[in-house]
The first five atom37 places (N, CA, C, CB, O) and aatype in JSON, in Angstrom:
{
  "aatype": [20, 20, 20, 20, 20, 20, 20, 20, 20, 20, 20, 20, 20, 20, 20, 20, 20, 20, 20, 20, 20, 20, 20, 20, 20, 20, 20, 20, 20, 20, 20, 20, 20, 20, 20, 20, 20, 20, 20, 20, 20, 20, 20, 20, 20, 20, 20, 20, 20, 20, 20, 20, 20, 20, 20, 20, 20, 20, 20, 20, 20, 20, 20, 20, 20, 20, 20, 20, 20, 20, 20, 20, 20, 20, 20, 20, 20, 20, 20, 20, 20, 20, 20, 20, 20, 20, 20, 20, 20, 20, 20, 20, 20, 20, 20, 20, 20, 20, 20, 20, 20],
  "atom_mask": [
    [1, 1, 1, 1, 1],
    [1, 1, 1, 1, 1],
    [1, 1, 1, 1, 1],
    [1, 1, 1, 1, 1],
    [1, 1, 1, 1, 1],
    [1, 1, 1, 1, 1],
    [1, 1, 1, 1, 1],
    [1, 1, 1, 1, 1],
    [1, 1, 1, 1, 1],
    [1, 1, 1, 1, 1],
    [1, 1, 1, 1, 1],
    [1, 1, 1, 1, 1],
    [1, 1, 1, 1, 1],
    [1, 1, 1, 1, 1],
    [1, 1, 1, 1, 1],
    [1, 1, 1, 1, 1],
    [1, 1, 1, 1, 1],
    [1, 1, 1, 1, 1],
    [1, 1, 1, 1, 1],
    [1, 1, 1, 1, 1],
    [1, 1, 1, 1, 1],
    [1, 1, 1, 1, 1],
    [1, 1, 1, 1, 1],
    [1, 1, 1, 1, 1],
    [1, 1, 1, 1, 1],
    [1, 1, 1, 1, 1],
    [1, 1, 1, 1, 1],
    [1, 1, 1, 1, 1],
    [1, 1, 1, 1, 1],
    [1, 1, 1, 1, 1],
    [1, 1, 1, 1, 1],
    [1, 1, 1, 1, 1],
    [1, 1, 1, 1, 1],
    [1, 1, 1, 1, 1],
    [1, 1, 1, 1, 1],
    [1, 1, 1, 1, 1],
    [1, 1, 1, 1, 1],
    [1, 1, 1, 1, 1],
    [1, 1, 1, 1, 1],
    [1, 1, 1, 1, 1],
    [1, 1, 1, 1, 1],
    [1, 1, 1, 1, 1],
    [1, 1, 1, 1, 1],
    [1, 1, 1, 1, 1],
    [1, 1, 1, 1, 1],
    [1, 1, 1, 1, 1],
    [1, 1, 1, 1, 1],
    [1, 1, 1, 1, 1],
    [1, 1, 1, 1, 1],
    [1, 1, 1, 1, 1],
    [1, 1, 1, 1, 1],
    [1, 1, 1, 1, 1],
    [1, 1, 1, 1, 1],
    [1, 1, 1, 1, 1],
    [1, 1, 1, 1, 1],
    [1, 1, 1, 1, 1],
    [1, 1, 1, 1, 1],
    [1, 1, 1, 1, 1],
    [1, 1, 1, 1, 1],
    [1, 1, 1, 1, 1],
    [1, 1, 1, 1, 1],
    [1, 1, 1, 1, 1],
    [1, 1, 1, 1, 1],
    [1, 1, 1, 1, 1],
    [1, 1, 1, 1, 1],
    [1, 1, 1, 1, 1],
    [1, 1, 1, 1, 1],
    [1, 1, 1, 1, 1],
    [1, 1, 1, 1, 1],
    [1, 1, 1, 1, 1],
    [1, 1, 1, 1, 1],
    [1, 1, 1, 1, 1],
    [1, 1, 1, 1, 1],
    [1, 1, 1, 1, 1],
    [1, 1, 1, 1, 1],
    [1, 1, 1, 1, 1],
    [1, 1, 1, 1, 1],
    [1, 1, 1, 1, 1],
    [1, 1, 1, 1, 1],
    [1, 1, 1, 1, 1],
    [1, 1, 1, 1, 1],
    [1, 1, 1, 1, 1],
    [1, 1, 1, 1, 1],
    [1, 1, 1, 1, 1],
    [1, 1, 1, 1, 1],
    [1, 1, 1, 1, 1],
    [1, 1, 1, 1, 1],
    [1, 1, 1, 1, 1],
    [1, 1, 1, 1, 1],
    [1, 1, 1, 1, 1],
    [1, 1, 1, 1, 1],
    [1, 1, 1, 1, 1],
    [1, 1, 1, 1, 1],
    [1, 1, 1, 1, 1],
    [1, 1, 1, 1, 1],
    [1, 1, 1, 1, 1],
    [1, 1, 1, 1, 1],
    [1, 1, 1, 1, 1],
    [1, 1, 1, 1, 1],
    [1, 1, 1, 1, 1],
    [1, 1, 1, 1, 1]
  ],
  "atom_positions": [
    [[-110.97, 69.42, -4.78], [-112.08, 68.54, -4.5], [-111.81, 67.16, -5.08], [-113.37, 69.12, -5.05], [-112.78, 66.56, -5.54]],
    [[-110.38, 66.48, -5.12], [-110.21, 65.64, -5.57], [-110.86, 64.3, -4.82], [-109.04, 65.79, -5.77], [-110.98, 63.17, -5.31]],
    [[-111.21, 64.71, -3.62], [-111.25, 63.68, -2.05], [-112.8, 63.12, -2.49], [-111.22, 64.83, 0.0], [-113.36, 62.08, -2.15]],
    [[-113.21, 64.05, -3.24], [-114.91, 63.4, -3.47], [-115.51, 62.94, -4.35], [-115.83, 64.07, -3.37], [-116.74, 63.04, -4.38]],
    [[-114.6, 62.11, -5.63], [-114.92, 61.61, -6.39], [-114.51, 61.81, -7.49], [-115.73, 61.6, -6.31], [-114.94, 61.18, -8.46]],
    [[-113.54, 62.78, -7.57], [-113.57, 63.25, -8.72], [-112.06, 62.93, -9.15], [-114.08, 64.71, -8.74], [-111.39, 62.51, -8.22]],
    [[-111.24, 63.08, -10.67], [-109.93, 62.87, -10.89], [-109.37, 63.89, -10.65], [-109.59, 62.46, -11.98], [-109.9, 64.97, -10.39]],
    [[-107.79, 63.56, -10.73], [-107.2, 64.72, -10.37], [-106.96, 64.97, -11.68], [-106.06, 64.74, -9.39], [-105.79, 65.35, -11.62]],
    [[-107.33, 65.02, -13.02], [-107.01, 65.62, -14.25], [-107.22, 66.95, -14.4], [-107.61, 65.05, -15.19], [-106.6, 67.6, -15.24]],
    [[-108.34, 67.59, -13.41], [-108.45, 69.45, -14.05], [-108.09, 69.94, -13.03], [-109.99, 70.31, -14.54], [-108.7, 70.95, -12.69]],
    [[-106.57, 69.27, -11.83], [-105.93, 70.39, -11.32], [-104.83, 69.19, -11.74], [-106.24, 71.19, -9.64], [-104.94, 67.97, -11.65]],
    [[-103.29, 70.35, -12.43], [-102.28, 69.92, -13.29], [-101.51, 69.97, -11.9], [-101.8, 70.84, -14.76], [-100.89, 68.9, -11.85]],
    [[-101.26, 70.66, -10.82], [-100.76, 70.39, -9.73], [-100.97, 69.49, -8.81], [-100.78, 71.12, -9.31], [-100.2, 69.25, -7.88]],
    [[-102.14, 68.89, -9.05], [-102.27, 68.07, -7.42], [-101.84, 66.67, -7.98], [-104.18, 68.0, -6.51], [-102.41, 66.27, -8.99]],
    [[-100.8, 65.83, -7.34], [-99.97, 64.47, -7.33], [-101.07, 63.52, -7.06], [-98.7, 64.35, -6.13], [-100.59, 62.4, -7.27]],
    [[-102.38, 63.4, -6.68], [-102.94, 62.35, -6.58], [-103.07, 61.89, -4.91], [-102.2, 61.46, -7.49], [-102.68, 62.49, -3.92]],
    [[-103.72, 60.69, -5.01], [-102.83, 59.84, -3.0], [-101.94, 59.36, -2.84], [-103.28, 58.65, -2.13], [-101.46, 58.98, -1.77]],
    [[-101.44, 59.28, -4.12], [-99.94, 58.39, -3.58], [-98.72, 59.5, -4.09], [-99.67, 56.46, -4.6], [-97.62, 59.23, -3.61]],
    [[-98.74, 60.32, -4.7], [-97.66, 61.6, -4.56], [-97.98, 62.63, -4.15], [-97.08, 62.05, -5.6], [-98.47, 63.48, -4.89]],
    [[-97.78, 62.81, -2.86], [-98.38, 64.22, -2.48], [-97.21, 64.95, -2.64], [-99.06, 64.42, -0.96], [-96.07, 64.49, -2.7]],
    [[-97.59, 66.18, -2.71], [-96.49, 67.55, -2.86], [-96.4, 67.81, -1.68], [-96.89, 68.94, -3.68], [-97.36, 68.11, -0.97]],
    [[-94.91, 67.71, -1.2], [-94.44, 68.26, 0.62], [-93.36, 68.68, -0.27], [-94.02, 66.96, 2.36], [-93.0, 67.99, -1.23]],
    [[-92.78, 69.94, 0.05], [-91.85, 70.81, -0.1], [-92.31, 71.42, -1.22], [-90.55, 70.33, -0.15], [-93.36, 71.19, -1.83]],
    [[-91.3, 72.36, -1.49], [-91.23, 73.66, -2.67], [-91.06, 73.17, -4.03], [-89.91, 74.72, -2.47], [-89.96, 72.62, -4.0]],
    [[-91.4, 73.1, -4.88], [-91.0, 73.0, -6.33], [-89.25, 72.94, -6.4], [-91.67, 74.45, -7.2], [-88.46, 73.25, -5.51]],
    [[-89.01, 72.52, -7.55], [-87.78, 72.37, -8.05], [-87.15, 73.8, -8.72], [-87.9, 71.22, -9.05], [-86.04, 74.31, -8.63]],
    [[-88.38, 74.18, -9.41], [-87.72, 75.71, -9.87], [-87.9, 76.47, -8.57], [-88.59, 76.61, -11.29], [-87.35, 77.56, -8.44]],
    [[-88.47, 76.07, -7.82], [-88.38, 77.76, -6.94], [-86.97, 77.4, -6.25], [-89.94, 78.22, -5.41], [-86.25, 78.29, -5.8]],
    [[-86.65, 76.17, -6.21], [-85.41, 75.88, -4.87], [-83.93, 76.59, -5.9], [-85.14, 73.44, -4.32], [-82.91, 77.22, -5.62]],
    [[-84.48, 76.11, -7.01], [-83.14, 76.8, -8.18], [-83.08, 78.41, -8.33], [-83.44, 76.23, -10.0], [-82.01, 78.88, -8.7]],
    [[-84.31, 79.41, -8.03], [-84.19, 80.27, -7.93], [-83.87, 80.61, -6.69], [-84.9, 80.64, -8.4], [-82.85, 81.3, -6.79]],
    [[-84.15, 80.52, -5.68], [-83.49, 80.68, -3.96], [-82.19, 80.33, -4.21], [-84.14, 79.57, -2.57], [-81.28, 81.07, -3.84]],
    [[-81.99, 79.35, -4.77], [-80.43, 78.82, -4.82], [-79.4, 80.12, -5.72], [-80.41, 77.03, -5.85], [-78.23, 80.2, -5.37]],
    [[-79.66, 80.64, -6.34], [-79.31, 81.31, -7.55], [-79.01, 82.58, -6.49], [-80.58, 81.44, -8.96], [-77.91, 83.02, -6.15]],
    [[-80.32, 83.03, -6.09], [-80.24, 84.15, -5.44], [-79.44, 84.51, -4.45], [-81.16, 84.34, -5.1], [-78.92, 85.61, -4.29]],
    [[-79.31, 83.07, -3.44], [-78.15, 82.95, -2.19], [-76.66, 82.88, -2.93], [-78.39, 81.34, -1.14], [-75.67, 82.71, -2.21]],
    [[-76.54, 82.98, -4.01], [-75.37, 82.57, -4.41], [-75.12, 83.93, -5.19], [-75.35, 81.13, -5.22], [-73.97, 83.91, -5.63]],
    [[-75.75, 85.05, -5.49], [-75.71, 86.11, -5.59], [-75.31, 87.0, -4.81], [-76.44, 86.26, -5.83], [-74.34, 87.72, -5.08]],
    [[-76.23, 87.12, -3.37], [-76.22, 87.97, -2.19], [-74.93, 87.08, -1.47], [-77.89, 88.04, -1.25], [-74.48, 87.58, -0.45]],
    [[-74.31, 85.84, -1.93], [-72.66, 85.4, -1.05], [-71.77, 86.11, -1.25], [-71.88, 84.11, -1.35], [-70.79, 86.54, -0.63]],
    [[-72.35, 86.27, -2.59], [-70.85, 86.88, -2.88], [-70.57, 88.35, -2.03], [-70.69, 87.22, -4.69], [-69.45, 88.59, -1.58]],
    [[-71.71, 89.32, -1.84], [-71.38, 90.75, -0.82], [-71.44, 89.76, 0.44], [-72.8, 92.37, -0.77], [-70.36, 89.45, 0.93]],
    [[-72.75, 89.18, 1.07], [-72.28, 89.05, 2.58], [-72.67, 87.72, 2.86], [-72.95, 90.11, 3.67], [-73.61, 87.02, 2.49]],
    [[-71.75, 87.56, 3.6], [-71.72, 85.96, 4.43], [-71.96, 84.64, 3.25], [-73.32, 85.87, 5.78], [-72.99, 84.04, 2.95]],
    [[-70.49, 84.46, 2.72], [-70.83, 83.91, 1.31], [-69.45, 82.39, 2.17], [-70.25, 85.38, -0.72], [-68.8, 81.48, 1.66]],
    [[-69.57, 82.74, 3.17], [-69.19, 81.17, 4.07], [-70.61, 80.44, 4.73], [-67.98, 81.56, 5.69], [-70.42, 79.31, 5.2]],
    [[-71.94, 80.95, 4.81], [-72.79, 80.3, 5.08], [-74.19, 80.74, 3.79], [-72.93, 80.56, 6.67], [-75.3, 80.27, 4.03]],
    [[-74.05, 81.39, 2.84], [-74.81, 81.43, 1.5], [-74.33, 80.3, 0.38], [-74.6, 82.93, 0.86], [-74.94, 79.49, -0.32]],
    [[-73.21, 80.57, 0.52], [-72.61, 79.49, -0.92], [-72.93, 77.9, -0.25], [-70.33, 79.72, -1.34], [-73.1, 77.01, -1.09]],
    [[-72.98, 77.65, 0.71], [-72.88, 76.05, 0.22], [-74.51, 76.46, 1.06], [-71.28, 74.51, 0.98], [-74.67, 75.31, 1.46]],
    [[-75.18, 76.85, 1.34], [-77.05, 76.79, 0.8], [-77.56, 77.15, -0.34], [-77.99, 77.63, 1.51], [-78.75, 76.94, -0.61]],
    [[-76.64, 77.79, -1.24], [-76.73, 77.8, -2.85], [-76.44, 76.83, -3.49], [-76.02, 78.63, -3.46], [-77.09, 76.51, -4.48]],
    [[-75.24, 76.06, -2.98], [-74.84, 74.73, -3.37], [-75.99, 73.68, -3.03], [-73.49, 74.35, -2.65], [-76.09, 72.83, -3.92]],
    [[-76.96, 73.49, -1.86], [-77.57, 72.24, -1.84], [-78.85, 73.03, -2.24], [-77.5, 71.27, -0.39], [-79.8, 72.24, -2.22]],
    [[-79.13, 73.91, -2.5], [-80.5, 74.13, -3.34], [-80.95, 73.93, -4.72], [-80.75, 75.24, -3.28], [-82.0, 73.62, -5.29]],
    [[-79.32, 74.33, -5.14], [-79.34, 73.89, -7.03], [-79.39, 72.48, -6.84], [-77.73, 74.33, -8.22], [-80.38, 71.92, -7.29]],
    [[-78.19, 71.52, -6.03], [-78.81, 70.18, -6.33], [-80.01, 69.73, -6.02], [-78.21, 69.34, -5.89], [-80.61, 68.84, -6.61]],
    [[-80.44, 70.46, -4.92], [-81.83, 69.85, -4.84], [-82.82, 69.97, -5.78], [-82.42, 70.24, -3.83], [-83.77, 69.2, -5.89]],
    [[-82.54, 71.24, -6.67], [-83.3, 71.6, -7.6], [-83.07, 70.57, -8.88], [-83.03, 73.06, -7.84], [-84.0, 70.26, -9.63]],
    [[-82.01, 70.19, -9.0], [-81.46, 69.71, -10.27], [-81.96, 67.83, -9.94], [-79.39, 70.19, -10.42], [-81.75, 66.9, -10.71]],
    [[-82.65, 67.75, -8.6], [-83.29, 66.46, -8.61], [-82.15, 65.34, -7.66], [-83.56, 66.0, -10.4], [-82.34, 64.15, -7.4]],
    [[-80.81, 66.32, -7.27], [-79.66, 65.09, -6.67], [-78.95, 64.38, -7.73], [-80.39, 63.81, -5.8], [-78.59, 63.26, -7.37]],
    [[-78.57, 64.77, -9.22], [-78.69, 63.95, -10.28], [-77.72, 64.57, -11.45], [-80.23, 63.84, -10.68], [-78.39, 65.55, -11.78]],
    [[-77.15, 64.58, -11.86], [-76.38, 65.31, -12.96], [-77.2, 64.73, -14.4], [-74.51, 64.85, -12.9], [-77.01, 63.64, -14.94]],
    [[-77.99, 65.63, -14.75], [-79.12, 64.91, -15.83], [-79.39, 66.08, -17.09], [-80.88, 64.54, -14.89], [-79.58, 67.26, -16.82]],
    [[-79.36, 65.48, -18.66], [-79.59, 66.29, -19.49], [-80.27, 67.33, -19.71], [-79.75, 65.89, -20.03], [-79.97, 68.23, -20.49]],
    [[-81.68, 67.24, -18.68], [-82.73, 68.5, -18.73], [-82.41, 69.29, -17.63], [-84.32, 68.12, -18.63], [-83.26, 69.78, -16.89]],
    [[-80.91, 69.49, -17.46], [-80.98, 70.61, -16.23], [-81.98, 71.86, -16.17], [-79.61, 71.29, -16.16], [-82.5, 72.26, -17.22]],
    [[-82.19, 72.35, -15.19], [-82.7, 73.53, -15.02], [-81.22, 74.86, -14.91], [-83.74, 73.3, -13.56], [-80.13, 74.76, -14.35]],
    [[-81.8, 75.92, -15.67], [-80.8, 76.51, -15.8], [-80.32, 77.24, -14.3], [-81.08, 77.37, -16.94], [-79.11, 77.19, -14.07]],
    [[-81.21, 77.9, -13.29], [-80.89, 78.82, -12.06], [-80.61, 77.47, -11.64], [-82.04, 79.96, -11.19], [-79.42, 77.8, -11.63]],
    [[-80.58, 76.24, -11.27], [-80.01, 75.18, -10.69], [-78.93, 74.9, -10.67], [-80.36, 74.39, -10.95], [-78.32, 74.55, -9.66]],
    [[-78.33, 75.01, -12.11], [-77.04, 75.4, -12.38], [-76.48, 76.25, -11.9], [-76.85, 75.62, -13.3], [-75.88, 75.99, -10.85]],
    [[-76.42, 77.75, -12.46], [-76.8, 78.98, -11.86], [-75.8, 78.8, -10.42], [-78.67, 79.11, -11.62], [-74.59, 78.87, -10.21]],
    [[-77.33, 78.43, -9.36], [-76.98, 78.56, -8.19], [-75.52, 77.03, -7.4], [-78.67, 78.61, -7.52], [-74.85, 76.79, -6.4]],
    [[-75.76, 76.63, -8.47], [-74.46, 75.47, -8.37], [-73.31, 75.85, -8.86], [-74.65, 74.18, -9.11], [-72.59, 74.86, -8.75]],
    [[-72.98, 76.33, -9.12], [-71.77, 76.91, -9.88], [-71.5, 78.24, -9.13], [-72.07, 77.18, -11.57], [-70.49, 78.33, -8.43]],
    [[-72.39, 79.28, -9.23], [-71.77, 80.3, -8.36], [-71.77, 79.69, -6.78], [-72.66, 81.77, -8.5], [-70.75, 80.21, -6.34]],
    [[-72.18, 79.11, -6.0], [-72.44, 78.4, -4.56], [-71.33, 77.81, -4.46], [-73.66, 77.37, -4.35], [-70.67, 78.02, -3.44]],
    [[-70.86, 77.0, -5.37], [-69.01, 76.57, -5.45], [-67.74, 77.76, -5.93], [-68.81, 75.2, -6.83], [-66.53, 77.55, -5.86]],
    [[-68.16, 78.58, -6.25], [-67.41, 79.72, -6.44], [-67.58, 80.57, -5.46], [-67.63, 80.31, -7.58], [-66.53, 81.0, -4.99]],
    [[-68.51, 80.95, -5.0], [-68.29, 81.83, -3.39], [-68.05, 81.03, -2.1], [-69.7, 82.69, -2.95], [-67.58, 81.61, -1.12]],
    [[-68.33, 79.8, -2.07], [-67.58, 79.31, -0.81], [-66.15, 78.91, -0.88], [-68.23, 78.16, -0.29], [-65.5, 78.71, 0.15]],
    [[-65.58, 78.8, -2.16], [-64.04, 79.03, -2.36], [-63.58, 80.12, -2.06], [-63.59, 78.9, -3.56], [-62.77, 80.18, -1.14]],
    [[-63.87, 81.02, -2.6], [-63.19, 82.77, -2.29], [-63.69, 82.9, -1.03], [-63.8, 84.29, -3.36], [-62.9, 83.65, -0.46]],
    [[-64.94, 82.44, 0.07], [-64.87, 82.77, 1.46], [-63.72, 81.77, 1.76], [-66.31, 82.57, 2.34], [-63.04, 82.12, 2.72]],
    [[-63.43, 80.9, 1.32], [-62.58, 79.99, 2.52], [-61.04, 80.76, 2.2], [-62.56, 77.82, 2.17], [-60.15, 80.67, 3.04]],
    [[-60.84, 81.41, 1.11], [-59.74, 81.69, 0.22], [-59.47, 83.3, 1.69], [-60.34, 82.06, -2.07], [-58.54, 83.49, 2.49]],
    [[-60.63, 84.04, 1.45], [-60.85, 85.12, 2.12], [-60.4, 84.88, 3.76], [-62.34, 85.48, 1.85], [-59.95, 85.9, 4.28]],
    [[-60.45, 84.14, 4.3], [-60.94, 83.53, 5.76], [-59.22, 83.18, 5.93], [-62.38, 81.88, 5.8], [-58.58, 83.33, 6.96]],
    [[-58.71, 82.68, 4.67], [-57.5, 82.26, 5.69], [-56.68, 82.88, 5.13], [-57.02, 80.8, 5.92], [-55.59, 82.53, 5.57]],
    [[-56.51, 84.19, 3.84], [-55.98, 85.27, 3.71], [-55.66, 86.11, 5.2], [-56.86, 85.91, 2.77], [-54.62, 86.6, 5.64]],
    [[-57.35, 86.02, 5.85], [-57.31, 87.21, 6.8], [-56.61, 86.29, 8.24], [-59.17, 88.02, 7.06], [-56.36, 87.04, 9.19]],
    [[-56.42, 85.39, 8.38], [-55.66, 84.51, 9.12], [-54.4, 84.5, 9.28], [-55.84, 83.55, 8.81], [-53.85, 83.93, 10.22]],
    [[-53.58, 85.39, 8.01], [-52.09, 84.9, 8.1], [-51.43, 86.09, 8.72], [-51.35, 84.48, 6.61], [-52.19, 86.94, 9.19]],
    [[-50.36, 86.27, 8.77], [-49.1, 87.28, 9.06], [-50.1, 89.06, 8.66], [-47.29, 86.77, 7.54], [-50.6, 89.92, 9.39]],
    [[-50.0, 88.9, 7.25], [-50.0, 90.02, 6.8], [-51.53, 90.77, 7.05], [-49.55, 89.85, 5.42], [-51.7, 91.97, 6.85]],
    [[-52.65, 89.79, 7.54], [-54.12, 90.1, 7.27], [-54.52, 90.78, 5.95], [-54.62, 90.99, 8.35], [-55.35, 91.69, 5.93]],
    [[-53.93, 90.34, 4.9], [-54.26, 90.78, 3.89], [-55.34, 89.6, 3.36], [-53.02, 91.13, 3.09], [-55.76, 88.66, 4.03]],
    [[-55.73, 89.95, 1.77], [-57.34, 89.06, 1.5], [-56.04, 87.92, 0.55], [-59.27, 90.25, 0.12], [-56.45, 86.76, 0.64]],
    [[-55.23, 87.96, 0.07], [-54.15, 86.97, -0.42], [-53.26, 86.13, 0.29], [-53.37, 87.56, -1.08], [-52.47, 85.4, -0.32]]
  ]
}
């Protein structure tokens, strides 16, 4: 009921008129991120890891900054580690031998 007079001080979520909230929080995108970068590694970790990769940055603000969030990390770090071993995987299974090396 901010629209009718009143401040936005006794709801800690609502941005006011000039910052409105469009999209998800920062921690939830670091936990999605975390999680896709979990489930890459069993399946389809050529199209999980780098949506683990732009969720931690998105979470982490686009910014390499002292107050990281930790699943931001998390999902940044493993999201660059499973889309290496898929690309690693992908052209293992590409060569002569079809082996994963």
């Amino acid at each position: 009921m901010t629209g009718f007079g009143h401040g936005t001080r006794g709801y800690p979520r609502s941005r006011g008129r000039t910052w409105q909230r469009t999209g998800p929080d920062r921690a939830t995108l670091g936990i999605i991120g975390a999680i896709c970068a979990v489930a890459g590694f069993f399946a389809l970790g050529i199209v999980l890891g780098p949506v683990a990769m732009v969720c931690g940055w998105q979470s982490m603000g686009r910014k390499w900054s002292n107050d990281r969030d930790i699943p931001a990390l998390v999902a940044l770090v493993l999201g660059a580690i499973d889309t290496v071993l898929a690309v690693v995987a992908l052209a293992g299974a590409a060569t002569w031998g079809h082996g994963l090396l």
